[in-house]
C-alpha positions as CSV (number, residue, x, y, z in Angstrom):
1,X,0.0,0.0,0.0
2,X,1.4,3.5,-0.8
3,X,1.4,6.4,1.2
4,X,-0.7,8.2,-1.1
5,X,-3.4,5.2,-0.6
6,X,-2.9,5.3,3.4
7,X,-4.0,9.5,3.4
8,X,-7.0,8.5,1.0
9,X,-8.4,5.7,3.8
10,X,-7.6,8.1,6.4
11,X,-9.7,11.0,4.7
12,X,-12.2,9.0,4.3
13,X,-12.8,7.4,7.3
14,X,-13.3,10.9,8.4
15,X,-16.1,11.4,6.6
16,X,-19.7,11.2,8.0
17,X,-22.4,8.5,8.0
18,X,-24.7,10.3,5.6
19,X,-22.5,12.4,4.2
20,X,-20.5,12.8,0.5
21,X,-17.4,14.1,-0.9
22,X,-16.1,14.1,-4.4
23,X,-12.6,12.2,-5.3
24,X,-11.2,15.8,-6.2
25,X,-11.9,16.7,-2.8
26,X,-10.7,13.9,-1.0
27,X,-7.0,14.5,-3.3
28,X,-7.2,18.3,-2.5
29,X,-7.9,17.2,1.5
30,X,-4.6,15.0,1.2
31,X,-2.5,17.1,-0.4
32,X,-2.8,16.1,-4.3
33,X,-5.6,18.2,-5.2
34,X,-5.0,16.9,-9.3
35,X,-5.0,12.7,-8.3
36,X,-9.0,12.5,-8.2
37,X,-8.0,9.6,-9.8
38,X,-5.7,8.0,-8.1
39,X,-8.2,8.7,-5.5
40,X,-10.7,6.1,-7.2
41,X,-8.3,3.7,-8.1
42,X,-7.0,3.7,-4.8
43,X,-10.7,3.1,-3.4
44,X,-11.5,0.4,-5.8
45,X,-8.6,-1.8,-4.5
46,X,-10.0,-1.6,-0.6
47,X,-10.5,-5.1,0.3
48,X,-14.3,-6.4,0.9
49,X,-13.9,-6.2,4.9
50,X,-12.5,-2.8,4.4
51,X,-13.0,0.0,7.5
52,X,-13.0,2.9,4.8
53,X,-16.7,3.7,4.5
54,X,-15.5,4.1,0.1
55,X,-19.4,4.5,-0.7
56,X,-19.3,7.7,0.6
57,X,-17.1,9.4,-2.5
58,X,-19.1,10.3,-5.1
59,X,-18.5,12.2,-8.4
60,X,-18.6,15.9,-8.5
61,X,-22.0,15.8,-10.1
62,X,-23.1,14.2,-6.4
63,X,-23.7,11.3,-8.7
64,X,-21.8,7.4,-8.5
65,X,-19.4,6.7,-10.8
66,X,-19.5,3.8,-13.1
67,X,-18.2,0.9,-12.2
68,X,-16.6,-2.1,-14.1
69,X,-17.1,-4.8,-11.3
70,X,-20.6,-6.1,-11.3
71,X,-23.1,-4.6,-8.6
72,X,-21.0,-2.6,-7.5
73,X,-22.7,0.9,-8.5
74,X,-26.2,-0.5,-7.2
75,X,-24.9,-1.6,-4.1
76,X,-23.1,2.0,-3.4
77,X,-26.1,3.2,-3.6
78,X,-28.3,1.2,-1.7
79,X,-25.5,1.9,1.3
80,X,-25.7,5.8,1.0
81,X,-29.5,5.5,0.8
82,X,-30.0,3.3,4.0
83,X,-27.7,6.1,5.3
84,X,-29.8,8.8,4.2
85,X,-28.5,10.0,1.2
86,X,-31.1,11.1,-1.3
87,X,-31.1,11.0,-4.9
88,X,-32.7,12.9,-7.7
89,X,-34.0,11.5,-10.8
90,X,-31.0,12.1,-12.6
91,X,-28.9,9.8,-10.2
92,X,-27.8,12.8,-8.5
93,X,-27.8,13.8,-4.9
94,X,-27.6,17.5,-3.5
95,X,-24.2,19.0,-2.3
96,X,-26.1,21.2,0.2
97,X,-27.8,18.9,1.9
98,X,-25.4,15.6,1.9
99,X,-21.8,17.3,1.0
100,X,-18.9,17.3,3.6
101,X,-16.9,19.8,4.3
102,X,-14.6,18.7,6.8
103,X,-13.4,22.5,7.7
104,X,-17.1,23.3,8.4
């Protein structure tokens, strides 16, 4: 695991139950504000039993990225929903009322 990876889990484990950030955010937080994605990639090699609540990084549209592995899109979120996360017909949900700032 790379250092880079190891301030990625660490950001993100800060992040709130109900809440969402974007992977340009979470690389700006850890000092690489251009590696959104390195940010993914280093999210999409987490383990299954994984601390790191991943489901909680979202695009900068608020929307889930797609994913190659099967399911794994639907089951992000089904997670963030059960959490309270709403969506809008477009996939979308709204930076003002689920974002994370984490100086705020």
């Amino acid at each position: 695991m790379t250092a880079f990876s190891e301030r990625v889990y660490a950001c993100v484990r800060r992040i709130p139950k109900g809440r969402i950030i974007n992977y340009g955010a979470v690389a700006a937080l850890v000092g690489t504000p251009r590696a959104a994605r390195g940010v993914g990639y280093a999210l999409s090699h987490l383990p299954i039993d994984t601390d790191v609540p991943w489901w909680r990084v979202v695009n900068r549209r608020g929307a889930i990225s797609t994913s190659r592995r099967s399911g794994v899109a639907q089951r992000q979120r089904a997670i963030l929903e059960r959490e309270g996360v709403e969506f809008n017909v477009e996939g979308e949900a709204s930076w003002e009322r689920f974002g994370w700032d984490p100086h705020g």
